[in-house]
mmCIF file as gemmi writes it, N, C-alpha and C atoms, coordinates in Angstrom:
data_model
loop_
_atom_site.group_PDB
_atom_site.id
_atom_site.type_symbol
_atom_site.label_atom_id
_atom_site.label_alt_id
_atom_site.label_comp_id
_atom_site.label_asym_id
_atom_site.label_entity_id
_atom_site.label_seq_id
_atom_site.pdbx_PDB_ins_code
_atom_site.Cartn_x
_atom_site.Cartn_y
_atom_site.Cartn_z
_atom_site.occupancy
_atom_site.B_iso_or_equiv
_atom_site.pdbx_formal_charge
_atom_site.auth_seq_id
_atom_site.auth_asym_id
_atom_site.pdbx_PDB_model_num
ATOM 1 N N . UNK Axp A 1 ? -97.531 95.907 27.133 1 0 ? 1 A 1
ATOM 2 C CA . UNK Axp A 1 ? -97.033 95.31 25.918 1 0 ? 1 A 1
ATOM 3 C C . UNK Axp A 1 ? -96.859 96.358 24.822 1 0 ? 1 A 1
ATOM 4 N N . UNK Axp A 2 ? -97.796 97.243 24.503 1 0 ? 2 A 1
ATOM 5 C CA . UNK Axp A 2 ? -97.859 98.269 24.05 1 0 ? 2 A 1
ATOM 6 C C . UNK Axp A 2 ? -96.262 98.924 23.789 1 0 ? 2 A 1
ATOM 7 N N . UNK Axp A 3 ? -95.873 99.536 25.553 1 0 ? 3 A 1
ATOM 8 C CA . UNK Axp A 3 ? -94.636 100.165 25.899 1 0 ? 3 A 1
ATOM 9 C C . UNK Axp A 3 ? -94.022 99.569 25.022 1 0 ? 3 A 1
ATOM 10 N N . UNK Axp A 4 ? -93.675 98.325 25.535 1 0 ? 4 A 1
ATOM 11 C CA . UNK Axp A 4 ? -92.526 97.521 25.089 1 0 ? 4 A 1
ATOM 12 C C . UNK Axp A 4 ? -92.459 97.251 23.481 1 0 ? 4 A 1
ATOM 13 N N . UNK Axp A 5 ? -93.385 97.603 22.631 1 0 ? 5 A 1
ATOM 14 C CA . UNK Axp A 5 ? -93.215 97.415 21.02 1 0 ? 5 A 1
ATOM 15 C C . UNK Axp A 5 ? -93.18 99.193 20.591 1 0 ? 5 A 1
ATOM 16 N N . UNK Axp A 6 ? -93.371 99.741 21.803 1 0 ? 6 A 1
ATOM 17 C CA . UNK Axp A 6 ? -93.003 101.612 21.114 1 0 ? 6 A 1
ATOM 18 C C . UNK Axp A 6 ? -91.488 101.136 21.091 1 0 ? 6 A 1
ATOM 19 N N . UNK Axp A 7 ? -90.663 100.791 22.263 1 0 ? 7 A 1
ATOM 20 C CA . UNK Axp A 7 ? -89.257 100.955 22.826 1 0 ? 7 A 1
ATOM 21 C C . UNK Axp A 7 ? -88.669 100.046 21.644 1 0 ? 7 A 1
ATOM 22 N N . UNK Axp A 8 ? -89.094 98.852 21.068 1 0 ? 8 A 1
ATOM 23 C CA . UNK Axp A 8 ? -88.259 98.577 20.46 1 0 ? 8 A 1
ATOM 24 C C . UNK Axp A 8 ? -88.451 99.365 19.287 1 0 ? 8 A 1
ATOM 25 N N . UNK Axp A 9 ? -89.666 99.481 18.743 1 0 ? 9 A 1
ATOM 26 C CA . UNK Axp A 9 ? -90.033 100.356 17.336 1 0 ? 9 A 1
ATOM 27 C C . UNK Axp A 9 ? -89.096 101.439 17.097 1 0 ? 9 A 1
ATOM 28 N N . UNK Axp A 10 ? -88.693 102.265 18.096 1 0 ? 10 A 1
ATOM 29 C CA . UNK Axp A 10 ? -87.795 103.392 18.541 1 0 ? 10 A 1
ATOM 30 C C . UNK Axp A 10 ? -86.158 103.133 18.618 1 0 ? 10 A 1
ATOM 31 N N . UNK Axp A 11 ? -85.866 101.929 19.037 1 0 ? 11 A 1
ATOM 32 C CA . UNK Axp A 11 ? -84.372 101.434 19.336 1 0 ? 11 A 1
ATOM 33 C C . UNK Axp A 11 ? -84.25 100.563 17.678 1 0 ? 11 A 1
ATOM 34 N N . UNK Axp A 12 ? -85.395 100.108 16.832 1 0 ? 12 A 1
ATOM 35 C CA . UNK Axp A 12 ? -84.915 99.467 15.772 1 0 ? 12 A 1
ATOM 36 C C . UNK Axp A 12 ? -84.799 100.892 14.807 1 0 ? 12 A 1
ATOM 37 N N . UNK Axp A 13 ? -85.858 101.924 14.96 1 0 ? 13 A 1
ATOM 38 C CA . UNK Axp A 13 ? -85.422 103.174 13.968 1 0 ? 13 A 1
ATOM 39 C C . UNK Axp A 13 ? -83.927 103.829 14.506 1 0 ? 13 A 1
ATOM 40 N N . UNK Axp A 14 ? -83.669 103.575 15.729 1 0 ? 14 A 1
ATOM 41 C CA . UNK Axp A 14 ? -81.946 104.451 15.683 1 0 ? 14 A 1
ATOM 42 C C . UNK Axp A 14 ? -80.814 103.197 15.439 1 0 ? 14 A 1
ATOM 43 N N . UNK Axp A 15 ? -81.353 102.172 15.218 1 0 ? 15 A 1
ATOM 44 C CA . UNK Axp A 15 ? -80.319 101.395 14.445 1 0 ? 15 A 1
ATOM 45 C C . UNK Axp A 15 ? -80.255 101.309 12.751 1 0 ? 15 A 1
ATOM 46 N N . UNK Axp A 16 ? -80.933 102.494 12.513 1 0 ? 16 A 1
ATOM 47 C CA . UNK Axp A 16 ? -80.7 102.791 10.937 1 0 ? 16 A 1
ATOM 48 C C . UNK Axp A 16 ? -80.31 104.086 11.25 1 0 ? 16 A 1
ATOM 49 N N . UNK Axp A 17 ? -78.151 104.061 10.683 1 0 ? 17 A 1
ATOM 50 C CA . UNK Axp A 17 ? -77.496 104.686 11.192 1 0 ? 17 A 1
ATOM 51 C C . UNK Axp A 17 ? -77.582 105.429 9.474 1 0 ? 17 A 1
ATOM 52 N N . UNK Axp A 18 ? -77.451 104.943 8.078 1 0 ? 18 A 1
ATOM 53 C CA . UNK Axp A 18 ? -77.072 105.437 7.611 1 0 ? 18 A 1
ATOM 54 C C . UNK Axp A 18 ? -75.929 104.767 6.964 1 0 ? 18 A 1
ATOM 55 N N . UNK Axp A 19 ? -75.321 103.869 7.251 1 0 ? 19 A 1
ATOM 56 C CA . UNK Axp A 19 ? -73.837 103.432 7.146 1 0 ? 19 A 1
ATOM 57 C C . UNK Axp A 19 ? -74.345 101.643 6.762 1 0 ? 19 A 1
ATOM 58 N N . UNK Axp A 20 ? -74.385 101.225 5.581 1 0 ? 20 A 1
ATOM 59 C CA . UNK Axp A 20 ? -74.583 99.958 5.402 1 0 ? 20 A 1
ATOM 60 C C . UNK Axp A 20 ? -74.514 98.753 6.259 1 0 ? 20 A 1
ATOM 61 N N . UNK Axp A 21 ? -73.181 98.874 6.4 1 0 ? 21 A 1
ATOM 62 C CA . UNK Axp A 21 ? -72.832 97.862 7.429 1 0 ? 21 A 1
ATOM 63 C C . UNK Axp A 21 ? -73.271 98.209 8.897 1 0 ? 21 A 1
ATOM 64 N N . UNK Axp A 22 ? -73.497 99.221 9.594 1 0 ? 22 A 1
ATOM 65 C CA . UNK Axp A 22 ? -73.895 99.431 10.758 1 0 ? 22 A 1
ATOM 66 C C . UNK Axp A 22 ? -75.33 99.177 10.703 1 0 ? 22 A 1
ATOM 67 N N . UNK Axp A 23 ? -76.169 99.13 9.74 1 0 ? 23 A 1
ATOM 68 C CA . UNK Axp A 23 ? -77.707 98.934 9.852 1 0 ? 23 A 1
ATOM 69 C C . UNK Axp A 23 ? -77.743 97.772 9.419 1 0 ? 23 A 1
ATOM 70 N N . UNK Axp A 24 ? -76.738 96.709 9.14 1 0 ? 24 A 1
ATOM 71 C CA . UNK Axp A 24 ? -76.901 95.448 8.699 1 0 ? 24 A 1
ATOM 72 C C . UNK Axp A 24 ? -76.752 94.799 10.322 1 0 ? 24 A 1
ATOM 73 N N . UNK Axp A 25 ? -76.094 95.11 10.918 1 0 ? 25 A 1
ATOM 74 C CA . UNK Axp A 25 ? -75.494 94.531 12.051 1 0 ? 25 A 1
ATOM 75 C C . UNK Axp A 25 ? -76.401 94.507 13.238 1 0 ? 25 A 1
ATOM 76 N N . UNK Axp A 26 ? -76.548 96.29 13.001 1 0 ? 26 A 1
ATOM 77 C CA . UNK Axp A 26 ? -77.478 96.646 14.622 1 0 ? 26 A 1
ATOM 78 C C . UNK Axp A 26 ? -78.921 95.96 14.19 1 0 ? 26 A 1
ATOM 79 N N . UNK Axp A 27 ? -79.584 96.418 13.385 1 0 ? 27 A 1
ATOM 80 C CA . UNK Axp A 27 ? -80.807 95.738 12.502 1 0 ? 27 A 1
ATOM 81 C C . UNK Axp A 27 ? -81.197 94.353 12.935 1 0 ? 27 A 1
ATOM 82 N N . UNK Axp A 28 ? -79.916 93.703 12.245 1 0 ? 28 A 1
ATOM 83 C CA . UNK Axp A 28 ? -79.931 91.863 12.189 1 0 ? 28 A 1
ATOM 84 C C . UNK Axp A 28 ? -79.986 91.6 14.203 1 0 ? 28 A 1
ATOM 85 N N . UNK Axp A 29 ? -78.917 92.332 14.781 1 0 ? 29 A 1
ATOM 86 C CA . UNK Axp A 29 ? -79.188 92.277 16.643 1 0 ? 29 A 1
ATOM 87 C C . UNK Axp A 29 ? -80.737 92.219 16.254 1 0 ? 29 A 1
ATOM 88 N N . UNK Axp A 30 ? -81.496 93.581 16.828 1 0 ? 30 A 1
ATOM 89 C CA . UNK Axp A 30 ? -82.193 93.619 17.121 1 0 ? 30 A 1
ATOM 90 C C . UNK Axp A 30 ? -83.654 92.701 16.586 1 0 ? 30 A 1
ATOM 91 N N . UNK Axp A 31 ? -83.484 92.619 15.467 1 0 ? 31 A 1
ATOM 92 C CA . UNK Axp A 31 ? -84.516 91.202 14.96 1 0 ? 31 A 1
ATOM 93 C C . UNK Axp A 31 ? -84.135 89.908 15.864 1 0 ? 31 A 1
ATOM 94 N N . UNK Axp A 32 ? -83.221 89.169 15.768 1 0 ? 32 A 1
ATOM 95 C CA . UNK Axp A 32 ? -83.019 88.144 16.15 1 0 ? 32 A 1
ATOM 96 C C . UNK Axp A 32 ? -82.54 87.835 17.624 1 0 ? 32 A 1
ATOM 97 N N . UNK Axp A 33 ? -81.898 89.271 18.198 1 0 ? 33 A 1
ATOM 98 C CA . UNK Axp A 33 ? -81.151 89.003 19.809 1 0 ? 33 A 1
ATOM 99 C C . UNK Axp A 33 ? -81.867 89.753 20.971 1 0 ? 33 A 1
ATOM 100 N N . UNK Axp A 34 ? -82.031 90.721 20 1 0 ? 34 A 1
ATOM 101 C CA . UNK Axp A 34 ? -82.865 91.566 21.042 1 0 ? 34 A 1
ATOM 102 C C . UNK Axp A 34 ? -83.645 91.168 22.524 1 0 ? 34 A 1
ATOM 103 N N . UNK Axp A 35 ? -84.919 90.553 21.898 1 0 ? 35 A 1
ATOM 104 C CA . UNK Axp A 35 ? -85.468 89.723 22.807 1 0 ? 35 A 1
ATOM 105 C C . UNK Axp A 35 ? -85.125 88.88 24.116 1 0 ? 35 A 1
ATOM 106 N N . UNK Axp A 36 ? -83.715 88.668 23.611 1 0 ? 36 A 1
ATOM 107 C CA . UNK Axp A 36 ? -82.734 87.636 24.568 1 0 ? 36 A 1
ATOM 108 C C . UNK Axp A 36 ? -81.916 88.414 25.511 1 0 ? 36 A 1
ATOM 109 N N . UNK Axp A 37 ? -82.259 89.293 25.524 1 0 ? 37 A 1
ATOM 110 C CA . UNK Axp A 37 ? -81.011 90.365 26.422 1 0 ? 37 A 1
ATOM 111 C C . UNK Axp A 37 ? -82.14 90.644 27.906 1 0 ? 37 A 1
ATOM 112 N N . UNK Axp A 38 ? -81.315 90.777 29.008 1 0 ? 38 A 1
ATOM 113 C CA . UNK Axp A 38 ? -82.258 90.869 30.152 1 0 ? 38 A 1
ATOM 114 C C . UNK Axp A 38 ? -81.768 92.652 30.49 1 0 ? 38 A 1
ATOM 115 N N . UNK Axp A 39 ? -82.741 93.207 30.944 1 0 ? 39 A 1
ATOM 116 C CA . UNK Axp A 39 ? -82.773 94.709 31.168 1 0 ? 39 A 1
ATOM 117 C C . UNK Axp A 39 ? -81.522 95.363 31.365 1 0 ? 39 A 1
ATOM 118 N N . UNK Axp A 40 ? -80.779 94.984 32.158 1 0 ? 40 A 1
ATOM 119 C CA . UNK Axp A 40 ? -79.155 95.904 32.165 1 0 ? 40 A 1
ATOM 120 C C . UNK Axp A 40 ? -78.381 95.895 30.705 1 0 ? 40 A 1
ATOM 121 N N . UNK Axp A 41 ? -78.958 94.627 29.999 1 0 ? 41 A 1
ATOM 122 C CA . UNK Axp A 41 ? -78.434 94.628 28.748 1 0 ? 41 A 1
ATOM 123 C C . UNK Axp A 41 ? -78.665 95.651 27.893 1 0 ? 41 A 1
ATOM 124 N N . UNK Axp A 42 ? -80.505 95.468 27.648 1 0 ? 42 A 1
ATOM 125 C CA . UNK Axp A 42 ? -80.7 96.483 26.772 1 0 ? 42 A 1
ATOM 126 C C . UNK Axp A 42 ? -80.289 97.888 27.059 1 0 ? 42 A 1
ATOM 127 N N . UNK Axp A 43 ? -80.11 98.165 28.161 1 0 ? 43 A 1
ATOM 128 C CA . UNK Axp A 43 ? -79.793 99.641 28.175 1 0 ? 43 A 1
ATOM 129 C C . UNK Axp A 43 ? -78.459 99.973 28.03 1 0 ? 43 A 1
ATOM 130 N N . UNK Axp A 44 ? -77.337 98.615 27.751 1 0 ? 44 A 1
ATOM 131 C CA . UNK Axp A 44 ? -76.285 99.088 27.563 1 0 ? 44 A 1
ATOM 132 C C . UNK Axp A 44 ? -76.33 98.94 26.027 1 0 ? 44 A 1
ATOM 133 N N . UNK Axp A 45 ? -77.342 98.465 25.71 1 0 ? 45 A 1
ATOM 134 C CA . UNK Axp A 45 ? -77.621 98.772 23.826 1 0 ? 45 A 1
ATOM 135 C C . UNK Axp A 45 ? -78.189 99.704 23.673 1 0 ? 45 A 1
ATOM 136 N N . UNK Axp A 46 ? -78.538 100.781 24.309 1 0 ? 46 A 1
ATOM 137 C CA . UNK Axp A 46 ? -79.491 101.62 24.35 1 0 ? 46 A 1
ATOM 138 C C . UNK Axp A 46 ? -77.825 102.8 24.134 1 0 ? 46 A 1
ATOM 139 N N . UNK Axp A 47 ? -77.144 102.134 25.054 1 0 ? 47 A 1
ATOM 140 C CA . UNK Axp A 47 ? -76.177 103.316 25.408 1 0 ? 47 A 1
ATOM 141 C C . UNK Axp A 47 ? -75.254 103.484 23.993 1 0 ? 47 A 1
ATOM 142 N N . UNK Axp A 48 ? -75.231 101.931 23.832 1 0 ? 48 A 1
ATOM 143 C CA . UNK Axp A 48 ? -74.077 101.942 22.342 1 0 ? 48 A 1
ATOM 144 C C . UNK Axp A 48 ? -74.81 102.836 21.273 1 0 ? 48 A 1
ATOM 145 N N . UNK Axp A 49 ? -75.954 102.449 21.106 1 0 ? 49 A 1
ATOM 146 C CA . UNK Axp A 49 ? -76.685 103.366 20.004 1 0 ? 49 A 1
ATOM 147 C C . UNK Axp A 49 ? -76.938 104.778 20.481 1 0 ? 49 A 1
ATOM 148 N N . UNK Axp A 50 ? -76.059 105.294 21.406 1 0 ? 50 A 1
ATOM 149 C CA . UNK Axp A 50 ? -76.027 106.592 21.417 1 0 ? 50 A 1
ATOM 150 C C . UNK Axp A 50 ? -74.463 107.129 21.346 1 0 ? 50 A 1
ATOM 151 N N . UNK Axp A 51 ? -73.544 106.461 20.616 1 0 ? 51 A 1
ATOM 152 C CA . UNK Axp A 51 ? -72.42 106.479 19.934 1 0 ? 51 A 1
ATOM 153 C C . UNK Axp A 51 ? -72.333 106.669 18.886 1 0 ? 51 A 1
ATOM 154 N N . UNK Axp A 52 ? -71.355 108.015 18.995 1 0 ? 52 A 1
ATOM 155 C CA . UNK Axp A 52 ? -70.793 108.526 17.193 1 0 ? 52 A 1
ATOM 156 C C . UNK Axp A 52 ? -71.108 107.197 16.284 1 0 ? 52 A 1
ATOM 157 N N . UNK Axp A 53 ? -71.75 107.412 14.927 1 0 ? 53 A 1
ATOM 158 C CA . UNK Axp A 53 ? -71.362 106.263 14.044 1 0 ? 53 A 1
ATOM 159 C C . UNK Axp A 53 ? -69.843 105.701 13.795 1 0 ? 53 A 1
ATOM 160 N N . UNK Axp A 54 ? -68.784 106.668 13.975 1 0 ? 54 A 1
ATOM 161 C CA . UNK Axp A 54 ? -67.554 106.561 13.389 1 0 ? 54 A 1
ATOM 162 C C . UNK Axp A 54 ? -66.755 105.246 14.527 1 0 ? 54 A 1
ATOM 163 N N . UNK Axp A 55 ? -67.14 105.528 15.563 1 0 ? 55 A 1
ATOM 164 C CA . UNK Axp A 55 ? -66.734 105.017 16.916 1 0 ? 55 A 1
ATOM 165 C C . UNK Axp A 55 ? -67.799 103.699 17.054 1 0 ? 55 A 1
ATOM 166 N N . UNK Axp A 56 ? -69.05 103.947 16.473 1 0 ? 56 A 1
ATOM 167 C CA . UNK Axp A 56 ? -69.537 102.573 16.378 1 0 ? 56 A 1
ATOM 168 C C . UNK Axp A 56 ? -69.022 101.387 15.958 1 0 ? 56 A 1
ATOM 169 N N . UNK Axp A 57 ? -68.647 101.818 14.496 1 0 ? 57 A 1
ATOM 170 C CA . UNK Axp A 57 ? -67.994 101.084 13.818 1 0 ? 57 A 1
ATOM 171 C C . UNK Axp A 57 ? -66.901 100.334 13.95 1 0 ? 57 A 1
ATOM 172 N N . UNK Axp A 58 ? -65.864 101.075 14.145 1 0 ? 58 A 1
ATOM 173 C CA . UNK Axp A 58 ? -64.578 100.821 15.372 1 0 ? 58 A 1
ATOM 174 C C . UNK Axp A 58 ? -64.941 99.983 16.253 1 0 ? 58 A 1
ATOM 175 N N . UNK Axp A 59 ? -65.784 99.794 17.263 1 0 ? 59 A 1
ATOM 176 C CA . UNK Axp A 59 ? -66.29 99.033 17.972 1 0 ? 59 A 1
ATOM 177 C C . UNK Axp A 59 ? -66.911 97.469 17.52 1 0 ? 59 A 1
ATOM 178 N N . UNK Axp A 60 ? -67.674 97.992 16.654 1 0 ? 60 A 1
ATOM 179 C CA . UNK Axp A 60 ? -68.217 96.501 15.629 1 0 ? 60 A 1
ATOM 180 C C . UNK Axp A 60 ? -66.866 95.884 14.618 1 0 ? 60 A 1
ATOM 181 N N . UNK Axp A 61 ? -66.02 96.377 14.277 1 0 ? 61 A 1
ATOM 182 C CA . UNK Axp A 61 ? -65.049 95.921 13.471 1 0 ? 61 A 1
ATOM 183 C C . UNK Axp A 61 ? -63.925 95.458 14.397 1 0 ? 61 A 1
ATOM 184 N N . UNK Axp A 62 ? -63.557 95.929 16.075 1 0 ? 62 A 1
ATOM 185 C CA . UNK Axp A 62 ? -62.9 94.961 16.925 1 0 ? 62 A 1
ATOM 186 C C . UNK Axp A 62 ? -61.411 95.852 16.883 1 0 ? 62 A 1
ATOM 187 N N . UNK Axp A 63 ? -62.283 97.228 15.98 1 0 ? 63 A 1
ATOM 188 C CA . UNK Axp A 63 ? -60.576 98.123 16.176 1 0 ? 63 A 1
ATOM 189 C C . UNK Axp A 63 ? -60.357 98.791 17.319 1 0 ? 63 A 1
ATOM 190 N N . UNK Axp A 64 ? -61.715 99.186 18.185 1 0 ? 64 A 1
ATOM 191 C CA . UNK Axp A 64 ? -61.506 99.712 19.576 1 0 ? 64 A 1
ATOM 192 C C . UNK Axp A 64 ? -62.537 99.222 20.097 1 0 ? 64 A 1
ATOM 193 N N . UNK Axp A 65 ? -62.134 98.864 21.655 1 0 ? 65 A 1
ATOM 194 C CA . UNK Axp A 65 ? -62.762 98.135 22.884 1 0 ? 65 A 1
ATOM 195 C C . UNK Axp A 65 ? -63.736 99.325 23.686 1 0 ? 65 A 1
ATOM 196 N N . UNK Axp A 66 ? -65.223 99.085 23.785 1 0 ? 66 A 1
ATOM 197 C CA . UNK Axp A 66 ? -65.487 100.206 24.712 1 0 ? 66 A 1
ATOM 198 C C . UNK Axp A 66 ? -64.892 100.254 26.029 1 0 ? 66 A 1
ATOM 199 N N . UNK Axp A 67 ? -64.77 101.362 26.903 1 0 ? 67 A 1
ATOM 200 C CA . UNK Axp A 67 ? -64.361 101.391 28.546 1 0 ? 67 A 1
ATOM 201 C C . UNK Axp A 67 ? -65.21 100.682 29.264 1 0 ? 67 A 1
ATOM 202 N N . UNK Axp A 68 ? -66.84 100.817 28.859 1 0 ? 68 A 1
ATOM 203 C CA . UNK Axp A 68 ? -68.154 99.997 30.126 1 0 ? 68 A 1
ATOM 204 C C . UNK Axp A 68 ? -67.442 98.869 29.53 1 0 ? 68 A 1
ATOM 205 N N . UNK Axp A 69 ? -67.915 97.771 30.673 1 0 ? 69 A 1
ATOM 206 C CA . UNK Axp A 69 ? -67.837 96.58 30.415 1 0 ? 69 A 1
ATOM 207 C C . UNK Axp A 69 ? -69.357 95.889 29.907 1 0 ? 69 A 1
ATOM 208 N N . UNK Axp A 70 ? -70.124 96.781 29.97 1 0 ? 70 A 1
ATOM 209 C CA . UNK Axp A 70 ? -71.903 96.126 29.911 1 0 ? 70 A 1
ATOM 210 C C . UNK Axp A 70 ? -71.739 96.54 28.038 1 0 ? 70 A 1
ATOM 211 N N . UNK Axp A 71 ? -71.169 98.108 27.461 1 0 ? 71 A 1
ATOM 212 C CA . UNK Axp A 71 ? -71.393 97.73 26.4 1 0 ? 71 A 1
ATOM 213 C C . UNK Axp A 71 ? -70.437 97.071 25.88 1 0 ? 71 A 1
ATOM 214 N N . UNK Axp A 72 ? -69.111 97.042 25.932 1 0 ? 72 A 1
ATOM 215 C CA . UNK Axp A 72 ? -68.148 95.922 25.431 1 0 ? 72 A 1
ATOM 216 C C . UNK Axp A 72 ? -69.181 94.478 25.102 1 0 ? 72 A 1
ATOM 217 N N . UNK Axp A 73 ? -69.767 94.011 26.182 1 0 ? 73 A 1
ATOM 218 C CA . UNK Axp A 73 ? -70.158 92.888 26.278 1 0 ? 73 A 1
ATOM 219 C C . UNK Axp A 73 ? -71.213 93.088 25.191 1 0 ? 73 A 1
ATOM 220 N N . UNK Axp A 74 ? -72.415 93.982 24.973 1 0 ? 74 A 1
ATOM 221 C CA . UNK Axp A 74 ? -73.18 94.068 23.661 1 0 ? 74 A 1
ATOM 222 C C . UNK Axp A 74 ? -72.195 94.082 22.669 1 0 ? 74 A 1
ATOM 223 N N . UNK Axp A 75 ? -70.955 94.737 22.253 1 0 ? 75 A 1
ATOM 224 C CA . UNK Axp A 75 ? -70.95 94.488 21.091 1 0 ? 75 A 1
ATOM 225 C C . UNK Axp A 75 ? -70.201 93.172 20.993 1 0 ? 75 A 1
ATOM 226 N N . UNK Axp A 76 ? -69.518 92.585 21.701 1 0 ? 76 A 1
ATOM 227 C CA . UNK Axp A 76 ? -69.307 91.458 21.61 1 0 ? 76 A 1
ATOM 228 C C . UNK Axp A 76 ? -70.448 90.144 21.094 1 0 ? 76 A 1
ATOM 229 N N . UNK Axp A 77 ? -71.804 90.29 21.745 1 0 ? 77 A 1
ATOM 230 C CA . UNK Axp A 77 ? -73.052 89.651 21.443 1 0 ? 77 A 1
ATOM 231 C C . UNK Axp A 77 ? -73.444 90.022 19.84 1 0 ? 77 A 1
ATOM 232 N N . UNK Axp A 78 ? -72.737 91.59 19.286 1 0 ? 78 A 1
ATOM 233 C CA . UNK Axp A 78 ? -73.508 92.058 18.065 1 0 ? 78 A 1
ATOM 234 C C . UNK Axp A 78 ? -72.262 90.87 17.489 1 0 ? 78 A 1
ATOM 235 N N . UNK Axp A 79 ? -71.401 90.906 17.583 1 0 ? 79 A 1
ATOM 236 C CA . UNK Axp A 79 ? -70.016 90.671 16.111 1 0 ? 79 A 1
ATOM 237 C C . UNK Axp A 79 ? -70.721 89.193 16.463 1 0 ? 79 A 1
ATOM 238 N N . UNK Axp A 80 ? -70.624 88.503 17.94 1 0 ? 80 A 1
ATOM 239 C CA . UNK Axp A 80 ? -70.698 86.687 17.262 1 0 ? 80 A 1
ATOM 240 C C . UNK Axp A 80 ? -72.283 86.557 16.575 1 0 ? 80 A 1
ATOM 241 N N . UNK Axp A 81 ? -73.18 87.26 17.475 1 0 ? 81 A 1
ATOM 242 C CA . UNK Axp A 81 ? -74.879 87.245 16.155 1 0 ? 81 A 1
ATOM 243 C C . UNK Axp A 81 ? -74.524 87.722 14.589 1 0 ? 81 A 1
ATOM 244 N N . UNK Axp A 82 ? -73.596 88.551 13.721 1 0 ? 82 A 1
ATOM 245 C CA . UNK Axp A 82 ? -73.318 88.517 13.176 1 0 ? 82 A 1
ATOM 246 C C . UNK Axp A 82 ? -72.826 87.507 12.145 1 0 ? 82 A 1
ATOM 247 N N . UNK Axp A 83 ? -71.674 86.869 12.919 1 0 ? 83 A 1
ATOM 248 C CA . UNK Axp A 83 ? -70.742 85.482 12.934 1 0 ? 83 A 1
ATOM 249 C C . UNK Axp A 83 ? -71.837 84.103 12.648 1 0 ? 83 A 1
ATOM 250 N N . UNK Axp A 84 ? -72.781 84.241 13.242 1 0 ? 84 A 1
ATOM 251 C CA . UNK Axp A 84 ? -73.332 83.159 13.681 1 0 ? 84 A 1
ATOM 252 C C . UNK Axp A 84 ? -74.38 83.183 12.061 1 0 ? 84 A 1
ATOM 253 N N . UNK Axp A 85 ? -75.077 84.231 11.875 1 0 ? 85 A 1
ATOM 254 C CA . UNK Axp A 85 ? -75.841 84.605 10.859 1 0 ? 85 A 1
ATOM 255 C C . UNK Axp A 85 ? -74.924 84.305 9.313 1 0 ? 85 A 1
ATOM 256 N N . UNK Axp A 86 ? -73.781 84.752 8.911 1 0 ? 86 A 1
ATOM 257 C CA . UNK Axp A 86 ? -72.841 84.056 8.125 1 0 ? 86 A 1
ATOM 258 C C . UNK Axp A 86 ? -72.562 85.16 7.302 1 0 ? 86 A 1
């Protein structure tokens, strides 16, 4: 249990990018969705948060599609948890 509150402690500090809106987004995921994602997931959130901020963004704003289909599908989960939050 331990592990598992370093890993997120660690994945919620690299979702403070610096960039308002990107630490509003990844932040708000990880409080509220996080939990809900089953292991292939998180590591394709693991993977997005190891993306340029510039290209993050792009990605969260729906101006470019990633190539994986595992992170496409996270950020798809980030914009409607977003959506859903208001």
């Amino acid at each position: 249990m331990q592990t598992q509150t370093r890993d997120f402690s660690r994945l919620y500090w690299q979702c403070r990018r610096g960039m308002l809106e990107l630490d509003l987004l990844l932040q708000g995921f990880m409080e509220r969705r996080y939990h809900l994602l089953t292991r292939p997931q998180q590591r394709a959130f693991e993977q997005l948060l190891a993306t340029s901020d510039q290209l993050l963004l792009e990605y969260l704003m729906g101006r470019t599609v990633p190539i994986d289909t595992e992170v496409a599908n996270i950020v798809q989960q980030i914009r409607k948890a977003a959506e859903d939050q208001g």
